[in-house]
N, C-alpha and C positions, 0 to 999 in steps of 0.2 A: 323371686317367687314367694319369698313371706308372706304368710295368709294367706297363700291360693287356699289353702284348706279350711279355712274358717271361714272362709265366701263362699264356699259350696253348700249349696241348698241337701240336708240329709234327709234324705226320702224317705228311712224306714229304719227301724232295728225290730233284731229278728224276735223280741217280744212283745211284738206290737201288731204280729199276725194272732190276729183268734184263731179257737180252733172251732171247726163245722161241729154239732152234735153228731151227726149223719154222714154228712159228708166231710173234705178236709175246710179248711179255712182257707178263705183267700184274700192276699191285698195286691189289690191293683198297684202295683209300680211305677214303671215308668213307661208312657209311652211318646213317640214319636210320628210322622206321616212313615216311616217305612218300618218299626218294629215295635211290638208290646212285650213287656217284662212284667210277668207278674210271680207274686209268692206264696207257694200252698204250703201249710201247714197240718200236716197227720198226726193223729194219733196212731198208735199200735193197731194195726190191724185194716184202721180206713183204706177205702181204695177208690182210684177211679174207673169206671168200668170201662172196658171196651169200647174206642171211639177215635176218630181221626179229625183231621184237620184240615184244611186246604192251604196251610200255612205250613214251612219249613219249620219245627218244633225242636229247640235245644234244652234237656232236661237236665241240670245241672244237682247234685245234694249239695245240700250248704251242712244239715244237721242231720243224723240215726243212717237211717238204711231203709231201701225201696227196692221192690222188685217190679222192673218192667218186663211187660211181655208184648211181644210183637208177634203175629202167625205161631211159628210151632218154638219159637225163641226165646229167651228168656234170661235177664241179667239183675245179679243181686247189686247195686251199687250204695258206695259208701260216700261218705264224705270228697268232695273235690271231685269224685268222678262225674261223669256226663254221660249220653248219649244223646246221636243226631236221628232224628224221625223224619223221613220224609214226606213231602204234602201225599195227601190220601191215604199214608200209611197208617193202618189200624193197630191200636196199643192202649194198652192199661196199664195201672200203675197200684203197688198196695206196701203199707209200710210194715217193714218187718218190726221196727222200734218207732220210737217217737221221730217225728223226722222233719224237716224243710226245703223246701224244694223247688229251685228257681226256675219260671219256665219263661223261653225266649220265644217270641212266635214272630216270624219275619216270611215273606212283607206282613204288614198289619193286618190284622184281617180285615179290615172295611176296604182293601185293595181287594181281594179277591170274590169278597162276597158280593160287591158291586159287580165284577167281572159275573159272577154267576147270573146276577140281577139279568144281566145285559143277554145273556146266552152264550159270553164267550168261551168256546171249549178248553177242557184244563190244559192242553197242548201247547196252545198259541196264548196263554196268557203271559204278559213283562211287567215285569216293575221299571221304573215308573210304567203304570197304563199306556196301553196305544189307545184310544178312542176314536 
């Protein structure tokens, strides 16, 4: 297995994410047909407002401190922690310190948002699609 690791394509280091003026900064990562990774980077204070997905959303800190809130909920996370969001679930995010912040969104959203395209209710939607 010498050199598996110097044959790997590095997608990113974490100062290579800008930062938003306004909002956080973002770089698109990696995606696949079933899941997209992307990485936002905050300043002190930025946030994202109130908003959902139709995507399963894994919120990972790489760097500072975030605070998510979901409904009446609300969690300060640091480094290596995470939370799991689920599809439709409404949440925001805002950074207590400077911060990075990995987000997982699976299936990809071009699965579901076609599924909506189509009229399919959010009940009976699968990955892979039935069509």
């Amino acid at each position: 297995m010498e050199g598996a690791v110097s044959d790997m394509q590095k997608a990113w280091h974490l100062e290579q994410i800008p930062y938003g003026s306004e909002q956080p900064g973002i770089l698109r990562g990696f995606e696949t047909p079933f899941t997209m990774v992307n990485l936002l980077r905050f300043r002190t204070g930025q946030a994202l407002a109130a908003h959902r997905t139709s995507s399963t959303a894994l919120i990972a800190v790489l760097q500072g401190r975030v605070m998510v809130a979901s409904g009446t909920e609300q969690a300060e996370l640091g480094v290596g922690e995470a939370v799991l969001m689920e599809p439709d679930e409404t949440h925001s995010l805002q950074a207590m310190e400077p911060a990075v912040v990995q987000l997982i969104l699976s299936p990809h959203p071009r699965h579901h948002t076609l599924a909506e395209t189509l009229g399919i209710p959010p009940a009976v939607r699968r990955f892979p699609p039935v069509l």
